[in-house]
N, C-alpha and C positions, 0 to 999 in steps of 0.2 A: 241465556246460559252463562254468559260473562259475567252478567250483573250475581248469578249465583257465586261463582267461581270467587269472584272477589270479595264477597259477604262472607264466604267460606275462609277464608285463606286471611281476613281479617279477622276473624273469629277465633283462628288458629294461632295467631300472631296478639292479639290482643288480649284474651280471653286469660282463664286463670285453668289451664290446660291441667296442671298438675293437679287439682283439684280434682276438676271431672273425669281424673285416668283414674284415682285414689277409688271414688263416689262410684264410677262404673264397675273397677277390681272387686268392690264391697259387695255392691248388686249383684255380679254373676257371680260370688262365692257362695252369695246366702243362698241366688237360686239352685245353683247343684245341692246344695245342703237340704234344699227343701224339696227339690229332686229324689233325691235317694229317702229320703222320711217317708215322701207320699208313693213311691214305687211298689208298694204291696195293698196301698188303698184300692178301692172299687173303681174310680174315675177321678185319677192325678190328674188330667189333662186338660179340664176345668179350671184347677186352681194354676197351674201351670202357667196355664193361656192368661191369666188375670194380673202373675205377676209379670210375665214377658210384657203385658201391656202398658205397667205399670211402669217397667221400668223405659221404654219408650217413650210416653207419655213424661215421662219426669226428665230424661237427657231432654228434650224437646222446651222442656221450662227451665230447665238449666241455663240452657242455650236464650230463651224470649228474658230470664229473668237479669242476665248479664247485659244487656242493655237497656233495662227500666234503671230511672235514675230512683233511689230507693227516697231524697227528696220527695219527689212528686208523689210518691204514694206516703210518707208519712204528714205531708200537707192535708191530707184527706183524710188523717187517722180518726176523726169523731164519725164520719161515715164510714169508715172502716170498723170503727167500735160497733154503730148499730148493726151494722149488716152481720159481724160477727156474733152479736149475743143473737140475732134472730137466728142465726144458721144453727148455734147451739139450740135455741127453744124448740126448734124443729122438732127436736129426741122429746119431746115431752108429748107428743101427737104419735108419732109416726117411729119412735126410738122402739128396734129389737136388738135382744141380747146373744151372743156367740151359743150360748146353752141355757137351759134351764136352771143351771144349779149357781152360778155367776151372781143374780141379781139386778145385772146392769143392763141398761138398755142404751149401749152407747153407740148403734150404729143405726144407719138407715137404709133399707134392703131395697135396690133397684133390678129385681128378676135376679138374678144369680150371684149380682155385684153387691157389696156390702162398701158404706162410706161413711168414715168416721170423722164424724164433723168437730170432736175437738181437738183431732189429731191435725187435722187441717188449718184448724184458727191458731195454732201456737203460730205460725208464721205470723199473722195479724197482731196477734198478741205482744210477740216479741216489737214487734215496729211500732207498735202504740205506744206501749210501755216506755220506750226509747223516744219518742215522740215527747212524751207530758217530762220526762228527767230533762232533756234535753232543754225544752223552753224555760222550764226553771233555775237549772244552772244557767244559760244566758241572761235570766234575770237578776241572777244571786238572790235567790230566794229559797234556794231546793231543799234548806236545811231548816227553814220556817213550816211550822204547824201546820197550816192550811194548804200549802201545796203539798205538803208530804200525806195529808188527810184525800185531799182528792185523786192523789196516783193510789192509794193504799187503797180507796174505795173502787176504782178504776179494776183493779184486783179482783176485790172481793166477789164484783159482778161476775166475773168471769170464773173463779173457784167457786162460791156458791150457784151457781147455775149448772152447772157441771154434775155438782153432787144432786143437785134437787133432780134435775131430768133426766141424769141417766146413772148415776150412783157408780161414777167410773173414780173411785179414791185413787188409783193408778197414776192415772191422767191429771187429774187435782194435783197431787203432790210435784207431778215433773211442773206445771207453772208454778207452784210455792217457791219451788228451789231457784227456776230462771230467776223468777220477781226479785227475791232476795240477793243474786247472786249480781244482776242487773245495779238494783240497788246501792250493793258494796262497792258495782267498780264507777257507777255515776255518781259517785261522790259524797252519798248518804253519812254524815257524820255516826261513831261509834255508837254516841251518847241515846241516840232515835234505834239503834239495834237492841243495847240493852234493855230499853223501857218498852220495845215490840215484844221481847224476848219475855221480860214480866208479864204483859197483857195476856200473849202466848202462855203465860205458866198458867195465870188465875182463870182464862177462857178454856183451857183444855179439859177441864173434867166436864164440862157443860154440854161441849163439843162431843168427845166420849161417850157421854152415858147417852145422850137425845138424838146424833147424828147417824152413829153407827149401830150396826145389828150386834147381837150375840156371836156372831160367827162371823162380822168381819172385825172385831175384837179378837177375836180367839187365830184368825187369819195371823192379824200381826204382829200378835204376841208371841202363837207357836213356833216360831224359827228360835227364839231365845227362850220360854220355856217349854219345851217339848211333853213334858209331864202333864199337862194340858189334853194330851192327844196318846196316852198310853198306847193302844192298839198301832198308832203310826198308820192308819188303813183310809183316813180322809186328808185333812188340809198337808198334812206330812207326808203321803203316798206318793206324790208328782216329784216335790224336792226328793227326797229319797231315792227314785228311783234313775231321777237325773245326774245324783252324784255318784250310783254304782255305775252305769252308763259311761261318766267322762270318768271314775278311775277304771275302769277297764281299760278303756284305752291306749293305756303308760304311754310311753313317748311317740309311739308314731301311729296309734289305732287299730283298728282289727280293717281295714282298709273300706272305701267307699262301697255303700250297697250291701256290706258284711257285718253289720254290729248287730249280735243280736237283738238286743233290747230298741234297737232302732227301728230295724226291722220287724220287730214282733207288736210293734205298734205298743210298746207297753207304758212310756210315757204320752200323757194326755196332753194337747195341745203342743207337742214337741217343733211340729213348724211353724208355730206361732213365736210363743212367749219361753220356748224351754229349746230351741234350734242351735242354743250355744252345747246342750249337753251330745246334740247327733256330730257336732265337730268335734267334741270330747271323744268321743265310743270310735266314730270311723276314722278320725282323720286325726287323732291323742295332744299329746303337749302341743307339738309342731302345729297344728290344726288352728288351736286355740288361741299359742298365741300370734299366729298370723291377721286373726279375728283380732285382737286387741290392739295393734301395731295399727294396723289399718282404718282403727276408730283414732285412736290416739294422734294419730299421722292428719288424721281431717280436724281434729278438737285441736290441737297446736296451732296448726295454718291457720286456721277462723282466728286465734288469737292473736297471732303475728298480723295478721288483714288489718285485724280491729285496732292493735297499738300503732299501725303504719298507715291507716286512715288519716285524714288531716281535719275530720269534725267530729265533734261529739256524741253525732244521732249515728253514724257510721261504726264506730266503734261503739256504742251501744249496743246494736243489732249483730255486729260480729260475737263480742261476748255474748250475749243472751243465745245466739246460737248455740257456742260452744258450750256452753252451760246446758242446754238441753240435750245434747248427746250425752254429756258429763254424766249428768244425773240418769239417763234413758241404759245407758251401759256398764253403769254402777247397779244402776239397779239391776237390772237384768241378769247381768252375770251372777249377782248375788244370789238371786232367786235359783241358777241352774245348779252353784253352789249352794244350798241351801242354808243360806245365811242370811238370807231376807226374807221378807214377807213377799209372797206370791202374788200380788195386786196388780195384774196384767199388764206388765212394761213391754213392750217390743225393745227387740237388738234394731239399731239403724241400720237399715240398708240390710242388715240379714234376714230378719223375722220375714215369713209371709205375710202380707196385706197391702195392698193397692195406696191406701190412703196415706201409713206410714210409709213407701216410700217414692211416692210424687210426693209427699211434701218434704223428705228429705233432699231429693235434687232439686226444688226450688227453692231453697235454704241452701243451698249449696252454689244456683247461680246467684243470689240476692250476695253471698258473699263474693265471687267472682265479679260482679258487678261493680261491688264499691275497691276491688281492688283495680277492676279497668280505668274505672274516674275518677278516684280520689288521691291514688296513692302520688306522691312524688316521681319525676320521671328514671332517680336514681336507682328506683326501688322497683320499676317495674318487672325485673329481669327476674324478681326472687321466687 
């Protein structure tokens, strides 16, 4: 009992506390939100039970991932590469999709539990990535052809495997944005953006016309041109319905448990991918931007971690964090605004589903972690 008390009470004292009070506030907000969404369903207490478990299961890796030396596992990153692209090839056997009408097959159903294997590997991903910039810059090489050709390919495995086995574009673009974003703060000279940036211009009609369907063209066009979708009764009915939902709202909402449209179940996947618009409708401005304060408040600290880290692969994996919420809640919110294209982003820590968010709290100790061990002892207190 001592030996806990003390493990406890060092944990408490060492740990990156403010983080996991942020991480936890985030989780029990999303879950009332997706509380009150599913409280006229047939059987809420399925999904319920899955993310309470979730979010247990994730403080628990918070907690194991703040004492892995994030070192030692990116030492292992080419076994970490294989095990990751296998866990993705998985979705190519065994991959079922949320709906019929999606097209994606990006999860894999164990009885009731659904686990989303690419939402799980961006953690791998980001430590790898950080991994091959890192040994390069120690070598002063990272701005030479060949290494920059092997991390770019390092990529491609992972965004093309994605799209071939489970057709999740979603998910694809949140690792474009880290990779790139990874890229810019490890040092990647301008000159290698721009000439990415051309390969990008002359590859994209190729990509366009052969990779994607007619309708997920039409997906991510219609947000900008809407004249696409005259009726407004398919890919435009969700966003639409989202943004009369959060302006209803005005400043302070139609109160918890009382939005109509919330209530009347009329937005599709609303505790999923659209649970920013049920903060809109019940709980209004105030609501939302509490939600935004609270991502923002965790995407800052990741980057303060990563600048006050004292090695390269540390702050690597700090930013690529931050850059994956960046991108996860840019997108998202755009979607419930109806200013993006709808390609099933989860909100962190608010959306329902099990897989995004344990891997949100272990992303959360990974950074906790490098702030226990690396940071200067000046800076511990911050």
């Amino acid at each position: 009992m001592k030996v806990l008390l003390r493990a406890i009470l060092r944990f408490l004292r060492e740990s990156d506390i403010f983080l996991l009070i942020v991480s936890l506030a985030s989780a029990i907000y999303g879950y009332v939100l997706i509380a009150s969404v599913l409280r006229g369903t047939n059987n809420p207490g399925g999904e319920l039970n899955v993310q309470i478990g979730a979010i247990v299961i994730g403080v628990i890796l918070f907690i194991l991932f703040s004492y892995i030396d994030i070192d030692i596992i990116a030492d292992k990153s080419r076994v970490l590469l294989v095990v990751s692209l296998l866990f993705i090839s998985t979705l190519y056997f065994w991959g079922v999709g949320e709906d019929t009408h999606s097209g994606q097959s990006a999860w894999l159903r164990f009885f009731d539990v659904g686990v989303q294997p690419a939402e799980i590997v961006k953690a791998p991903f980001i430590i790898i990535i950080a991994k091959y910039i890192t040994n390069y810059t120690e070598r002063k090489t990272l701005n030479s052809f060949l290494p920059l050709f092997q991390i770019l390919f390092v990529f491609i495995l992972f965004f093309g495997l994605i799209l071939v086995v489970s057709a999740d574009l979603g998910t694809a673009l949140i690792y474009f944005f880290v990779f790139v974003a990874m890229l810019f703060v490890g040092g990647v000279k301008l000159r290698w953006f721009a000439l990415g940036t051309a390969l990008l211009t002359v590859m994209f009609p190729v990509f366009w016309l052969n990779f994607l369907s007619e309708r997920e063209r039409t997906r991510i066009l219609v947000p900008f041109m809407p004249e696409l979708e005259p009726d407004r009764l398919d890919l435009l009915w969700q966003p639409d319905q989202s943004v009369r939902a959060i302006s209803s709202g005005g400043f302070f909402g139609q109160g918890l448990g009382n939005g109509r449209l919330t209530q009347g179940g009329v937005i599709p996947a609303q505790h999923t991918d659209f649970i920013f618009s049920a903060a809109g409708e019940e709980l209004g401005f105030i609501g939302c931007m509490i939600i935004i304060a609270l991502l923002v408040t965790i995407i800052i600290r990741c980057i303060i971690i990563g600048i006050r880290s004292n090695n390269t692969l540390s702050m690597l994996v700090c930013f690529g964090i931050a850059a994956k919420f960046l991108a996860q809640t840019f997108e998202n919110i755009g979607m419930a605004l109806g200013i993006m294209p709808v390609i099933g982003v989860t909100l962190p820590f608010f959306s329902y589903g099990g897989s995004s968010v344990v891997t949100c709290f272990a992303v959360m100790g990974i950074v906790s972690g490098i702030k226990l061990r690396q940071n200067p002892a000046r800076f511990r207190g911050f």
